[in-house]
C-alpha positions, 0 to 999 in steps of 0.5 A: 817320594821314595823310589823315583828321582825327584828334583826341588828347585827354590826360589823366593825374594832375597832376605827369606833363607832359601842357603839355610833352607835347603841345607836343612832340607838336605839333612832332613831327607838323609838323615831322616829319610835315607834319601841320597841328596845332591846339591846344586846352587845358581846364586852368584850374585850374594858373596859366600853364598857358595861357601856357604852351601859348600860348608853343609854339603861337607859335613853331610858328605853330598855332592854339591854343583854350582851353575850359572846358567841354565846349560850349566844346570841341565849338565849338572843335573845330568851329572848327579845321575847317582841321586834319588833327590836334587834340591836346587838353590837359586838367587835371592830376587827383588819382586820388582826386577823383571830381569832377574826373574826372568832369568830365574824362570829360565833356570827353572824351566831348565831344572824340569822341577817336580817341586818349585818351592816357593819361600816367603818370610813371615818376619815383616808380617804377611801384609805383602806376601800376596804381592811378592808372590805373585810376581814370583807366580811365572816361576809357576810354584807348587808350594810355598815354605814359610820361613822365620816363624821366630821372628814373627809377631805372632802366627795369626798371618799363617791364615791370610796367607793360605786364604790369599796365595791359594797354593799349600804350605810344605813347610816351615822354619822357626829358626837357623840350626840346621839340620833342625828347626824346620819341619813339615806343615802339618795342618793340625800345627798350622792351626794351632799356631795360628790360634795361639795354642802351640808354641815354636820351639827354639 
């Protein structure tokens, strides 16, 4: 929402593309909407995981912090004071590792998120994304951002997964261009693709 400072935080299990995400994010807020985006990343644990992110902040021209505790992310949040949106990029976690989702909750009970998203894979099927997100569930989410949409047989899980997690899609990704291939979930698209009757486009 233009005109108010907002901060993003994502989170989700390891393997989702929450790197490529929230760099097609930061382009789409300020290339499409005028927003001035800053970046903070708390992943490290996955090797090049910051170099990665350092590399899309550069050819976006936006700043880009990296915390590793939730102190450090508090201070970093104060430092982008110049910023009208922060998205923050956290670590892949595994659903069964108690540990690390606590301390991802605490990262995101030091952001004071307006938006936690939450981003599941659609790749594997939507079997067991009900499971995964409910252990992701104390990181108290507000939407969910469905990825890799290509690599699915099929978008007929789309709907098991609204009926089931009972939280609303924001968006979704179809592929690892960046800043392209991911867009909002209109609910009209949603539909048609899991009917059968859209196509992704590639």
């Amino acid at each position: 929402q233009p005109g108010r400072r907002e901060i993003v935080t994502l989170t989700g299990p390891t393997g989702v593309g929450k790197t490529t995400t929230i760099a097609k994010l930061a382009g789409h807020f300020q290339l499409r909407e005028g927003r001035r985006v800053g970046l903070i990343t708390t992943d490290r644990y996955r090797v090049g995981a910051f170099p990665q992110l350092q590399e899309y902040a550069d050819i976006l021209q936006i700043p880009l912090y990296s915390a590793a505790s939730p102190a450090e992310v508090r201070r970093a949040v104060q430092d982008l004071s110049e910023v009208d949106l922060i998205l923050i990029d956290t670590a892949g976690r595994s659903p069964l590792d108690r540990t690390k989702l606590h301390e991802l909750n605490e990262i995101v009970q030091a952001t004071s998120s307006h938006h936690v998203l939450l981003l599941l894979s659609l790749s594997g099927g939507p079997k067991n994304l009900p499971k995964i997100a409910q252990q992701f569930a104390a990181s108290q989410p507000t939407s969910l951002v469905i990825t890799k949409l290509d690599e699915a047989i099929g978008c007929g899980g789309l709907l098991s997964i609204t009926r089931e997690i009972k939280l609303p899609i924001s968006y979704i990704t179809t592929g690892q261009d960046v800043p392209a291939q991911i867009e909002p979930a209109n609910p009209g698209r949603l539909a048609r693709l899991i009917i059968g009757r859209d196509q992704l486009i590639f």
